[in-house]
C-alpha positions in Angstrom: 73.0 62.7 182.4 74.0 65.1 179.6 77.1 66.9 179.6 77.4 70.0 177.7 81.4 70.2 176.9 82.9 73.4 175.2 84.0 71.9 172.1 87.9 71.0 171.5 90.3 72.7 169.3 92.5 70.8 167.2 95.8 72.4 166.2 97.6 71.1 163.1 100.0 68.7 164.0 103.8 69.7 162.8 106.8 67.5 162.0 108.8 66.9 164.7 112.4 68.7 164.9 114.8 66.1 163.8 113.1 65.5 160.4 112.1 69.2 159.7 115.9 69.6 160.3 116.9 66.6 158.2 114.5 67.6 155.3 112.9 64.1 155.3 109.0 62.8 155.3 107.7 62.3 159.0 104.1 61.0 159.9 103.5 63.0 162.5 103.8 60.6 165.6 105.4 60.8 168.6 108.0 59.2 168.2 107.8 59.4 164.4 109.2 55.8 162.6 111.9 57.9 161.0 113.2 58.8 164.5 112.6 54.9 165.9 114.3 53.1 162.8 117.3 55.7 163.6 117.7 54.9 167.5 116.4 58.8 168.6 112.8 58.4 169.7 113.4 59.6 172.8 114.4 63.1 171.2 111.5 63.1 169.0 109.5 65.9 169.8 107.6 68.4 168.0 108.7 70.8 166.3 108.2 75.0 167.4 105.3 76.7 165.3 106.6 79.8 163.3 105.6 83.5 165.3 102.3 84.6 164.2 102.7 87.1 161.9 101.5 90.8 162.7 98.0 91.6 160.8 98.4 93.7 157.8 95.5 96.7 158.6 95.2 98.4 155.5 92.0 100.2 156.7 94.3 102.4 159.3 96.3 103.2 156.5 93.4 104.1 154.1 92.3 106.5 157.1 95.8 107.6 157.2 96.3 108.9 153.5 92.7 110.2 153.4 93.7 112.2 156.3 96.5 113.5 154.2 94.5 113.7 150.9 91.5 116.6 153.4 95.2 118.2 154.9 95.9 119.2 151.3 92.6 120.2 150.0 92.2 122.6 153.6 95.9 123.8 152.9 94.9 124.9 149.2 91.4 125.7 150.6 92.5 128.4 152.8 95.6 129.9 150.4 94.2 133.7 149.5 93.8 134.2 145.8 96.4 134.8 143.9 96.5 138.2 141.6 96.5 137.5 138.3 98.8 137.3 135.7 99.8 139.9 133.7 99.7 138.6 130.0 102.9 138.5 129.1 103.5 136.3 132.2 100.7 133.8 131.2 101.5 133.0 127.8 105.6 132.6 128.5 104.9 129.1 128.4 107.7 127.7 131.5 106.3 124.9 133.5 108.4 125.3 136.6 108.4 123.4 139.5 107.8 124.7 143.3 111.4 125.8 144.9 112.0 126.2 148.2 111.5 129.4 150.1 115.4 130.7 150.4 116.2 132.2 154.0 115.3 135.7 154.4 112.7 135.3 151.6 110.3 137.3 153.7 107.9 133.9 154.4 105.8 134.0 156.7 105.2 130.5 157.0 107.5 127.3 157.0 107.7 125.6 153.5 108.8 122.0 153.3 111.8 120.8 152.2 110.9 119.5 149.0 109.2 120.4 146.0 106.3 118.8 144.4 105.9 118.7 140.6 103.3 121.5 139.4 102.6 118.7 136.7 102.7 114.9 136.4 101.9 113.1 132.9 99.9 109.8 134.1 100.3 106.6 131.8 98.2 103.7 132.3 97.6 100.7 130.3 95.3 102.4 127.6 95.2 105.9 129.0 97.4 108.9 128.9 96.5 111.8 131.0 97.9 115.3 132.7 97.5 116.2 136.2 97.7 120.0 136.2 98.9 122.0 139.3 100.4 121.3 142.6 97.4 120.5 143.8 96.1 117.6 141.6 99.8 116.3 141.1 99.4 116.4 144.8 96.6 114.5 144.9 97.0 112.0 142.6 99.9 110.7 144.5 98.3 110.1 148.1 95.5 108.4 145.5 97.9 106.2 143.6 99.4 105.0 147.1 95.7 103.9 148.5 95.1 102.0 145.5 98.0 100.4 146.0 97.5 99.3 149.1 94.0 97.9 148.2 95.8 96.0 145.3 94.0 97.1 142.5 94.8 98.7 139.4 90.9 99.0 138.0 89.4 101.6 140.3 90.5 105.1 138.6 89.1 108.7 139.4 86.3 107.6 136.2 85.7 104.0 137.6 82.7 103.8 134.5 83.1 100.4 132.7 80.9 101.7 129.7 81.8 102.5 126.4 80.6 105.4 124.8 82.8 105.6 121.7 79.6 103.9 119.5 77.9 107.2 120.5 80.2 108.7 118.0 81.2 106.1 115.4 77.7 104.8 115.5 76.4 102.5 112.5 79.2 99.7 113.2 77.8 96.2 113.8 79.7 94.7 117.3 79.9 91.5 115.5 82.4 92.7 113.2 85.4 90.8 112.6 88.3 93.1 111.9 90.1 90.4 110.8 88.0 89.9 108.2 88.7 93.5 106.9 92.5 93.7 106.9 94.1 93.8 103.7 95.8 90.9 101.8 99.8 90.9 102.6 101.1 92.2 99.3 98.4 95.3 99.2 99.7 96.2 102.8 103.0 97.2 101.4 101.3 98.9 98.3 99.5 100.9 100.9 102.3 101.7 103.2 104.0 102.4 99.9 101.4 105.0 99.2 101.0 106.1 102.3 104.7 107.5 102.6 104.4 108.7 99.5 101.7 111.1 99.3 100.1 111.6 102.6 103.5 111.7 105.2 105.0 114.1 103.5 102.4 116.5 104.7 101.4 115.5 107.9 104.7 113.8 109.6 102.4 113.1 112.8 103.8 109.2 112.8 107.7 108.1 113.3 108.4 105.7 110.1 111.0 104.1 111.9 108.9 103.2 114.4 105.7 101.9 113.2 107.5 99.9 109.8 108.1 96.8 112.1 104.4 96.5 113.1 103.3 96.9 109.2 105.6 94.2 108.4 103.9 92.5 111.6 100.8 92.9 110.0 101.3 90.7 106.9 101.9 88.1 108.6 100.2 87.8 112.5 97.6 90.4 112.5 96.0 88.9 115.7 99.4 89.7 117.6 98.7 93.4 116.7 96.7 95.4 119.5 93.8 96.7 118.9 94.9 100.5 119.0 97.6 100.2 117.1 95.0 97.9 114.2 93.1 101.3 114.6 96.5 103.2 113.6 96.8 100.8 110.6 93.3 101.1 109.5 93.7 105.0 109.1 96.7 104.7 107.2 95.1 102.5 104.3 92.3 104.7 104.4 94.6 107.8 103.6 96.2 105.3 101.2 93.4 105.1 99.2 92.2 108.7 99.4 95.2 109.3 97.7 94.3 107.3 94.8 92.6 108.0 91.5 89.6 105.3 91.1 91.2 103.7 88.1 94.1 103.7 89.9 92.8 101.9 93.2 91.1 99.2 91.1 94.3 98.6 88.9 96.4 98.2 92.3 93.9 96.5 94.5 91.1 95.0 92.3 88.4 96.6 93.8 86.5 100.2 94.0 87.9 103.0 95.3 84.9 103.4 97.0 84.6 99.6 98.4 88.1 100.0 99.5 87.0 103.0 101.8 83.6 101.5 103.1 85.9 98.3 103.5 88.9 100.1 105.7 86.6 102.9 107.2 84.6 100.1 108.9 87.8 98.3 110.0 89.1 101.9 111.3 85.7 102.5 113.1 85.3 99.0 114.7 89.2 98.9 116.1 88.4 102.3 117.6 85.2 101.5 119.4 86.3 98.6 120.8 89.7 100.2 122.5 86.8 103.0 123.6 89.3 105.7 122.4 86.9 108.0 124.5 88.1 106.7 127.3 91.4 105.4 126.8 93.5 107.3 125.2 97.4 107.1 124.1 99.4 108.5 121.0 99.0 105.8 118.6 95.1 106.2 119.2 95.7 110.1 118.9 97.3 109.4 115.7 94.0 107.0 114.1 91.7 109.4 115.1 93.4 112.0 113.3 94.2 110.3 109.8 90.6 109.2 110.3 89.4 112.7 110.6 91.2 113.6 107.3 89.5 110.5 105.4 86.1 112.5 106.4 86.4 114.8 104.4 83.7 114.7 101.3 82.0 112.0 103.4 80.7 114.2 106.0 78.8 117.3 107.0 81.8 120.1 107.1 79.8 121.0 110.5 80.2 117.9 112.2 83.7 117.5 110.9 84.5 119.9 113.1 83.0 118.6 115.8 85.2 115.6 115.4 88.2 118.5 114.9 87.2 119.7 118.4 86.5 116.0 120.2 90.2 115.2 119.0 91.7 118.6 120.3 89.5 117.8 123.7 91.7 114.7 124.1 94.8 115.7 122.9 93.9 118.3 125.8 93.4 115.9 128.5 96.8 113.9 127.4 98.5 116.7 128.5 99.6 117.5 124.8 99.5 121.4 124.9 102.2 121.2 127.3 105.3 121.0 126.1 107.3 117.9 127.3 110.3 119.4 128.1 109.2 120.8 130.5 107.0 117.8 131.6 110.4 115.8 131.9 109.4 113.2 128.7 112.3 112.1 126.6 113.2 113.7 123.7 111.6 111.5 121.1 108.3 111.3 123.0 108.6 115.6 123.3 109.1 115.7 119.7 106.4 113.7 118.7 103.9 115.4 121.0 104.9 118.7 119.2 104.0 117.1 115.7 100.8 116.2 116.8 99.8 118.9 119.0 100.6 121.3 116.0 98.5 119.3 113.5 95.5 118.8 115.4 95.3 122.2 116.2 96.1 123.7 112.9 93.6 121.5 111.3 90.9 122.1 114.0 91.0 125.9 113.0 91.4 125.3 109.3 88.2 123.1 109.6 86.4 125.9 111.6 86.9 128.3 108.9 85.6 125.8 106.2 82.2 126.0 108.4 82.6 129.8 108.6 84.2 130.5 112.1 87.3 132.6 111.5 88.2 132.7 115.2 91.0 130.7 116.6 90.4 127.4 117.8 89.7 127.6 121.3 92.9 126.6 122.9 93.4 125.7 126.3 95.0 129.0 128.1 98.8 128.9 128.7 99.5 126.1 126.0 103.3 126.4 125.6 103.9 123.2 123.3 107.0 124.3 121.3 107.0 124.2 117.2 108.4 120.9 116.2 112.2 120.9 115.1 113.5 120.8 112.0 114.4 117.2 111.7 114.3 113.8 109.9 112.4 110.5 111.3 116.3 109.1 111.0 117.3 111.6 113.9 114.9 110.7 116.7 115.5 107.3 118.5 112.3 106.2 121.4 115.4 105.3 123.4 117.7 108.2 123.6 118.4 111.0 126.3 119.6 113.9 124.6 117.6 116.4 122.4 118.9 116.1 119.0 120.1 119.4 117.3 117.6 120.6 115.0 119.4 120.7 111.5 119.9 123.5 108.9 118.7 123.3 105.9 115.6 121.3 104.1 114.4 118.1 105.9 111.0 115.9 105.9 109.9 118.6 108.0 109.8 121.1 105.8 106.0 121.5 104.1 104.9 121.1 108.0 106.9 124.0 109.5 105.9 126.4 106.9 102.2 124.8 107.1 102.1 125.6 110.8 104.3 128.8 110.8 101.6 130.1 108.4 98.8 129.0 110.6 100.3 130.9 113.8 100.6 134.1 111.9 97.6 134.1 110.5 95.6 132.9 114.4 97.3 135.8 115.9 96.3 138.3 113.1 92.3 136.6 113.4 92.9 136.8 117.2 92.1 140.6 117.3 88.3 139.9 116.6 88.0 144.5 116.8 90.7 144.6 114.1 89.1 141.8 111.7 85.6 143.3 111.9 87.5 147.0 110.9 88.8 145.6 107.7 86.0 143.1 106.7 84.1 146.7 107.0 86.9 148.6 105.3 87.1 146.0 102.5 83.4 146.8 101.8 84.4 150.2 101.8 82.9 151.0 105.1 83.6 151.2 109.1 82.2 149.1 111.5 80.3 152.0 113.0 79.3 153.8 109.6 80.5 157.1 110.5 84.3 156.7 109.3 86.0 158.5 106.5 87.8 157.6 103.6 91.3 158.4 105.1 90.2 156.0 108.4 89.3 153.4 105.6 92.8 153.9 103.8 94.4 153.5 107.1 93.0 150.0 107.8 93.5 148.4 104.5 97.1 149.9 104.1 97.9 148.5 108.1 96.7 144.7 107.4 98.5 145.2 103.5 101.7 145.6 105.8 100.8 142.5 108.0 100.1 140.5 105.2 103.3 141.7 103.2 105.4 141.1 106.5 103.8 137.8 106.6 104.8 136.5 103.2 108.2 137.7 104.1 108.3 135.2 107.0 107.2 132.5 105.1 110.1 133.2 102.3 112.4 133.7 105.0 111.1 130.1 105.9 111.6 128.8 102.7 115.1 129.9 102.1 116.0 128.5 105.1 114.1 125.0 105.0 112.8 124.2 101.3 114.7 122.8 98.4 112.4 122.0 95.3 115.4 119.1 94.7 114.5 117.5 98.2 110.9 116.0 96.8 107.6 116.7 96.0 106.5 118.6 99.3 109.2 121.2 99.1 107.6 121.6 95.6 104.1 122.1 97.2 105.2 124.6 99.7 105.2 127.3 97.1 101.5 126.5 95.9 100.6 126.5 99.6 101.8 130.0 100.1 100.4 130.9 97.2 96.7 130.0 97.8 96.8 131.5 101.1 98.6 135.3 100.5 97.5 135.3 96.5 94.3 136.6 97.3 95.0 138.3 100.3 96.7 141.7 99.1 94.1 142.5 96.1 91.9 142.4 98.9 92.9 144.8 100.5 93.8 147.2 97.8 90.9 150.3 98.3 87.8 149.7 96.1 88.6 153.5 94.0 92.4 151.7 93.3 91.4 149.0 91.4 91.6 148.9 87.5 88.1 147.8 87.0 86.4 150.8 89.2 84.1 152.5 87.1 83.8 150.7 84.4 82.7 146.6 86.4 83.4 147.6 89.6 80.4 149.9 90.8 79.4 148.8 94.4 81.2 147.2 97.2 79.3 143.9 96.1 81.9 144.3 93.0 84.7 144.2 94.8 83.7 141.2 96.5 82.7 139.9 93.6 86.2 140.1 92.1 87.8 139.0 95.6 85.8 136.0 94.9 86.7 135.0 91.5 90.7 135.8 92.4 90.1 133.7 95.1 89.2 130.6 93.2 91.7 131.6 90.5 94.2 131.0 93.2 92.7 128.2 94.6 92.6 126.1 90.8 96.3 127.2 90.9 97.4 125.6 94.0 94.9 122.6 93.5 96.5 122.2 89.8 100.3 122.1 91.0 98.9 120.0 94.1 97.4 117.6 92.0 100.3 117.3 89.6 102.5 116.1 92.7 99.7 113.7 94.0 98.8 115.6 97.1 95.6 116.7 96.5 94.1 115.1 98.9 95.1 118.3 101.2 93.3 120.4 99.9 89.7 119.1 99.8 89.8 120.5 103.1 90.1 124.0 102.1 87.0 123.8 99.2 85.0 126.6 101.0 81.3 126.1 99.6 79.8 129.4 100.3 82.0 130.9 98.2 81.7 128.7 95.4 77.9 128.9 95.5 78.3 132.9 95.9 80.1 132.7 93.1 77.9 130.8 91.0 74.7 132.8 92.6 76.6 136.3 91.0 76.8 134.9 87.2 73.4 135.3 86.5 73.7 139.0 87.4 77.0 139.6 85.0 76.7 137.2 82.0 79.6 139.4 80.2 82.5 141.6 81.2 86.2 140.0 81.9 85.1 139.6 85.5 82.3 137.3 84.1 84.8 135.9 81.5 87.1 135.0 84.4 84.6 133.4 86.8 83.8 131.2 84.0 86.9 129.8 83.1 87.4 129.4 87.0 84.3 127.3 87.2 85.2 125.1 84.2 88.3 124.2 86.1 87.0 123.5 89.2 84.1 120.9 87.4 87.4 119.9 85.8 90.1 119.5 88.5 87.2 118.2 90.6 85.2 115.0 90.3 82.6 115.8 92.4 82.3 119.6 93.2 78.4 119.4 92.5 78.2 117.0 95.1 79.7 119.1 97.3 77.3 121.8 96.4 74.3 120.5 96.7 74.4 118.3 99.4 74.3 121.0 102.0 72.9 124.2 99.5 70.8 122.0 97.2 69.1 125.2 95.9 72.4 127.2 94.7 72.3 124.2 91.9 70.1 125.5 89.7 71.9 128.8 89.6 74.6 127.6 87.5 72.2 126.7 84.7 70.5 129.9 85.4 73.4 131.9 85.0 74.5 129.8 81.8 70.9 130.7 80.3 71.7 134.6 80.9 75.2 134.5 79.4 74.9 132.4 76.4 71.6 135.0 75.5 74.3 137.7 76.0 76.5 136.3 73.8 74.1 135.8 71.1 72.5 139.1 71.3 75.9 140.6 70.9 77.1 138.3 68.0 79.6 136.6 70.0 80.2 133.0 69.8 79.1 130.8 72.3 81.7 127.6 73.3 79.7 125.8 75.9 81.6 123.9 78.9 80.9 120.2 78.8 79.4 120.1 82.8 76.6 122.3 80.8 75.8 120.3 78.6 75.9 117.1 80.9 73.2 119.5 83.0 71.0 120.4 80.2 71.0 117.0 78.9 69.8 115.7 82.1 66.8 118.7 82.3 65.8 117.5 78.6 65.2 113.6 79.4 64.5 114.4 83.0 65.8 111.4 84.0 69.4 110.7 86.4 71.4 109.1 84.2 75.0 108.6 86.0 77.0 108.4 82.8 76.0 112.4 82.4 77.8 113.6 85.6 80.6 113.7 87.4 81.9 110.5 89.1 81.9 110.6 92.6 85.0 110.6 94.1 83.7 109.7 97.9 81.1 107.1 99.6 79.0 107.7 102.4 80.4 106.1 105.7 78.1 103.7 106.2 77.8 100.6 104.2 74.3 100.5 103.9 74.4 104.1 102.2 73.4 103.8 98.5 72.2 108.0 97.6 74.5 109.2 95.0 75.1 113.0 93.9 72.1 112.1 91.0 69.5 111.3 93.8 70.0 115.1 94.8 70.6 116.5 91.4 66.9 114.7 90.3 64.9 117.1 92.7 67.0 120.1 91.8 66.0 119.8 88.4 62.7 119.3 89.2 62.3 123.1 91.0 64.8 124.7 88.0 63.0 127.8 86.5 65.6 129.8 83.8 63.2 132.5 84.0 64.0 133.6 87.5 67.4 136.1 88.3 69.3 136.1 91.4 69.8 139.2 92.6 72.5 140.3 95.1 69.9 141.2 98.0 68.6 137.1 97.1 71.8 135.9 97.6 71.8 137.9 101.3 68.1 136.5 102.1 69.3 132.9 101.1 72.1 133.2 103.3 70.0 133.8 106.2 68.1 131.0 105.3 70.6 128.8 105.2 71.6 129.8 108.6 68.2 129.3 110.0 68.5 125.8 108.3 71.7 125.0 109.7 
């Protein structure tokens, strides 16, 4: 007969109590041979199994928080709107946290006894981020507790595992070995070298101090280096070598100037995508992308440079950078830092937006408050100290920088007032925006903005008395050029058309006048490129090589091949082919047909001259032109050497490719009038 028997469970059998006491090895039996061979059997006995411990239910204390997390949201939910802010109250730029309601406050309802932070900077691993208001810092709390108690540290709010950096920095091959791109030992220190010396001066967005050590690192155990801060280096040497000349680079490095910045852009480009900088994010990273955006500049269409300009505000944004970190509660030295690079990016994010012809301010976030840096030295911040250090008086490493950015907030609050601008871009033409003003209304304008350009030129002395002393190196020197470039032109400007010495006799027309604002403009510009270059920081200033205005420029010779204005404009654009290896290439990559103009308006002067009996010295970039019409061939040794290299390595056009089909098209016969130049611009909208 079958039995069907519920089937036995077998508990684990412990060591008895004497030996668990005693420490020693027992084989389970009752009695156990340790407690025979020593005379106790008969008080051998099992030993008592520890208390079961109680469950750990994280699920009731998921519910729990998520209970807390919908209290909030329905608390916030149901607040009435608040009124707005005035203005002045919105830009005061104080972060202050929640205080208690005070007795006899007139509060209807309880509030608790503490207060939550309005704002909370979140550091990960590989991402820095800011919680904004009461509400998400709030939230983020309850949110960091729940992942806690699932013991995890993957899941965040954007739990995406993708990349999508290579959207960006696309054309890098994933099987590149960075390694294989660093430089040798001893150029590291040449570059570092270079590095401080021509490119820190002006920017002052790293802490030398700081980031020496992991150069130094770098000669020797590159594989020890993370990845973001291989970006870091990777942007450095590429400023490095910008600096350079390209005898110089080959003379120091043994290579191209332009190998050395395919070599180092890829190495930049590869480090970044594979931290996935769009996604994580921290200051070192901050730092890459934005040397990397200044190595751009030559390489890349001015329009999708500042697209970059606005991808790196867009994260300095979410890092929390246009707050200031005072009142965040960051230590001093990270506070300070911010400040350098939250100044930077946005000052070159609107200097890059006028370059593609938008003269509005960047668009900020509203209610940034991040402070101006301070007037100090890398030597006076330490990452480990407590106290804010006391800014100094008198010149510093900080000096080209604060007058730089001082300069830029002047000038964004007087292109702010978009009415006001379009009232003297009219009144400089000698009209109103409406067509129906007079004279005196005209007057008015021009005098008022003559006043807030005077007023800001007095700033920036008052700036340089306090901060710049040419004996304190070459970028107190440059400070003077920088002013110079940017108010030089300014106040002619905005002198009334019938006031200036050449009305009646060159100056007819409001197209006149602009015509002579242009050629002081580049005047100015060759100035400040001249004393730049002279110092070894012209680098900075490729930014600022505004292209319409050159080609405008060029377009208006053929219309006024003599005069002194013509004589001027002339000597202007010898210098500029001069100062500049490449400004053709600039040209006529993105306006290909304003090329041909400069021959064209060469054709119309020189038969000037002759027909007048005046002698005719022809520039050398003429002649390098004409010879390549006459063989119709692209010969490289008759133009310009390029100073830049496309970004990718595969990228083999040069500036003679282009210059070969301009040639093709050139006609001497054909004028450019001033009502052409307007149609061409509105072509050149239409094509951009």
């Amino acid at each position: 007969m079958n039995h069907l028997t519920a089937p036995r469970g077998y508990s684990r059998v412990l060591a008895c109590a004497l030996c668990q006491q005693r420490k020693v090895k027992c084989d389970r039996q009752i009695p156990c041979a340790t407690c025979t061979k020593a005379g106790v059997g008969a008080s051998c006995v099992p030993s008592t199994p520890a208390p079961v411990r109680r469950r750990r239910r994280p699920a009731q204390d998921l519910r729990r928080r998520l209970a807390r997390c919908e209290e909030l949201l329905l608390q916030h939910a149901n607040q009435p709107p608040e009124s707005p802010p005035l203005p002045s109250q919105q830009f005061e730029g104080q972060l202050l946290e929640a205080q208690p309601e005070t007795p006899g406050s007139g509060s209807a309802s309880p509030r608790p006894s503490y207060a939550r932070p309005a704002h909370i900077v979140v550091k990960d691993e590989n991402r820095t981020r800011l919680m904004d208001g009461h509400l998400m810092a709030s939230l983020y709390e309850e949110l960091q507790n729940m992942r806690d108690i699932v013991e995890t540290e993957a899941v965040t709010l954007d739990g995406r595992d993708d990349s999508d950096a290579d959207l960006l920095l696309s054309g890098v091959d994933p099987s590149i070995n960075v390694q294989d791109l660093q430089p040798d030992p001893v150029h590291v220190f040449r570059l570092w070298q270079l590095y401080l010396d021509r490119v820190n001066p002006l920017t002052k967005i790293i802490h030398v101090p700081t980031l020496q050590p992991i150069v130094l690192e770098a000669t020797t155990n590159i594989e020890a280096i993370p990845v973001h801060q291989q970006a870091l280096l990777f942007s450095i040497y590429l400023m490095a070598i910008m600096s350079t000349s390209a005898d110089e680079c080959v003379q120091m490095f043994g290579i191209s100037k332009e190998e050395a910045m395919r070599r180092y852009t890829l190495g930049a480009k590869a480090s970044l995508i594979k931290f996935n900088f769009l996604k994580n994010e921290n200051m070192e990273i901050l730092q890459a992308l934005l040397l990397f955006q200044f190595s751009l500049h030559g390489r890349c269409d001015r329009y999708a440079l500042w697209i970059i300009s606005g991808i790196i505000l867009r994260i300095a944004h979410k890092m929390g950078y246009h707050r200031d970190g005072e009142a965040l509660g960051l230590t001093p030295f990270e506070t300070e830092m911010r400040r350098r690079l939250w100044w930077q990016v946005m000052s070159r994010d609107s200097t890059q937006g006028a370059v593609s012809g938008i003269m509005s301010p960047s668009m900020l976030p509203v209610g940034w408050d991040c402070k101006e840096p301070a007037n100090l030295n890398d030597a006076d911040l330490f990452p480990s100290s407590t106290e804010s250090p006391r800014p100094r008086e008198g010149p510093t490493e900080m000096g080209f920088c604060l007058i730089f950015h001082r300069a830029h907030k002047l000038m964004a609050e007087i292109l702010a007032d978009r009415q006001a601008m379009r009232g003297v871009e009219a009144a400089i033409l000698g009209q109103t925006p409406d067509g129906k003003g007079t004279p005196g209304e005209i007057q008015w304008t021009l005098a008022r903005f003559r006043d807030l350009a005077i007023s800001i030129d007095a700033e920036l002395k008052s700036l340089e008395s306090r901060y710049i002393d040419t004996k304190a190196g070459n970028a107190h020197v440059a400070v003077h050029g920088l002013r110079f470039m940017m108010l030089g032109s300014l106040l002619p400007s905005l002198t009334p058309i019938e006031e200036q010495p050449e009305w009646g006799v060159e100056i007819l027309t409001p197209e006149d006048n602009v015509f002579k604002m242009l050629v002081i403009s580049h005047e100015h510009a060759c100035d400040a490129y001249g004393l730049l270059k002279s110092l070894r920081f012209e680098w900075w200033l490729d930014p600022h090589f505004q292209t319409e205005c050159f080609a405008a420029l060029v377009a208006q010779l053929c219309n006024r091949p003599t005069g002194s204005l013509s004589e001027r404009a002339w000597k202007v654009l010898t210098r500029t082919f001069e100062q500049r290896p490449d400004p053709l290439k600039i040209l006529t990559q993105e306006h290909k047909s304003y090329a041909q103009y400069i021959l064209k308006g060469w054709d119309a002067r020189e038969r000037a001259l002759v027909e007048s009996g005046q002698p005719v010295d022809r520039p050398a970039f003429i002649e390098r032109l004409q010879m390549a019409v006459s063989t119709a061939e692209r010969p490289e040794e008759l133009l310009p050497t390029p100073a830049s290299i496309e970004i990718e390595s595969n990228a083999t056009s040069s500036q003679l490719d282009d210059l070969g089909a301009l040639l093709e098209g050139y006609d001497p016969s054909e004028v450019m009038t001033w009502s052409s130049w307007g149609d061409f611009s509105v072509a050149a909208d239409d094509q951009s």
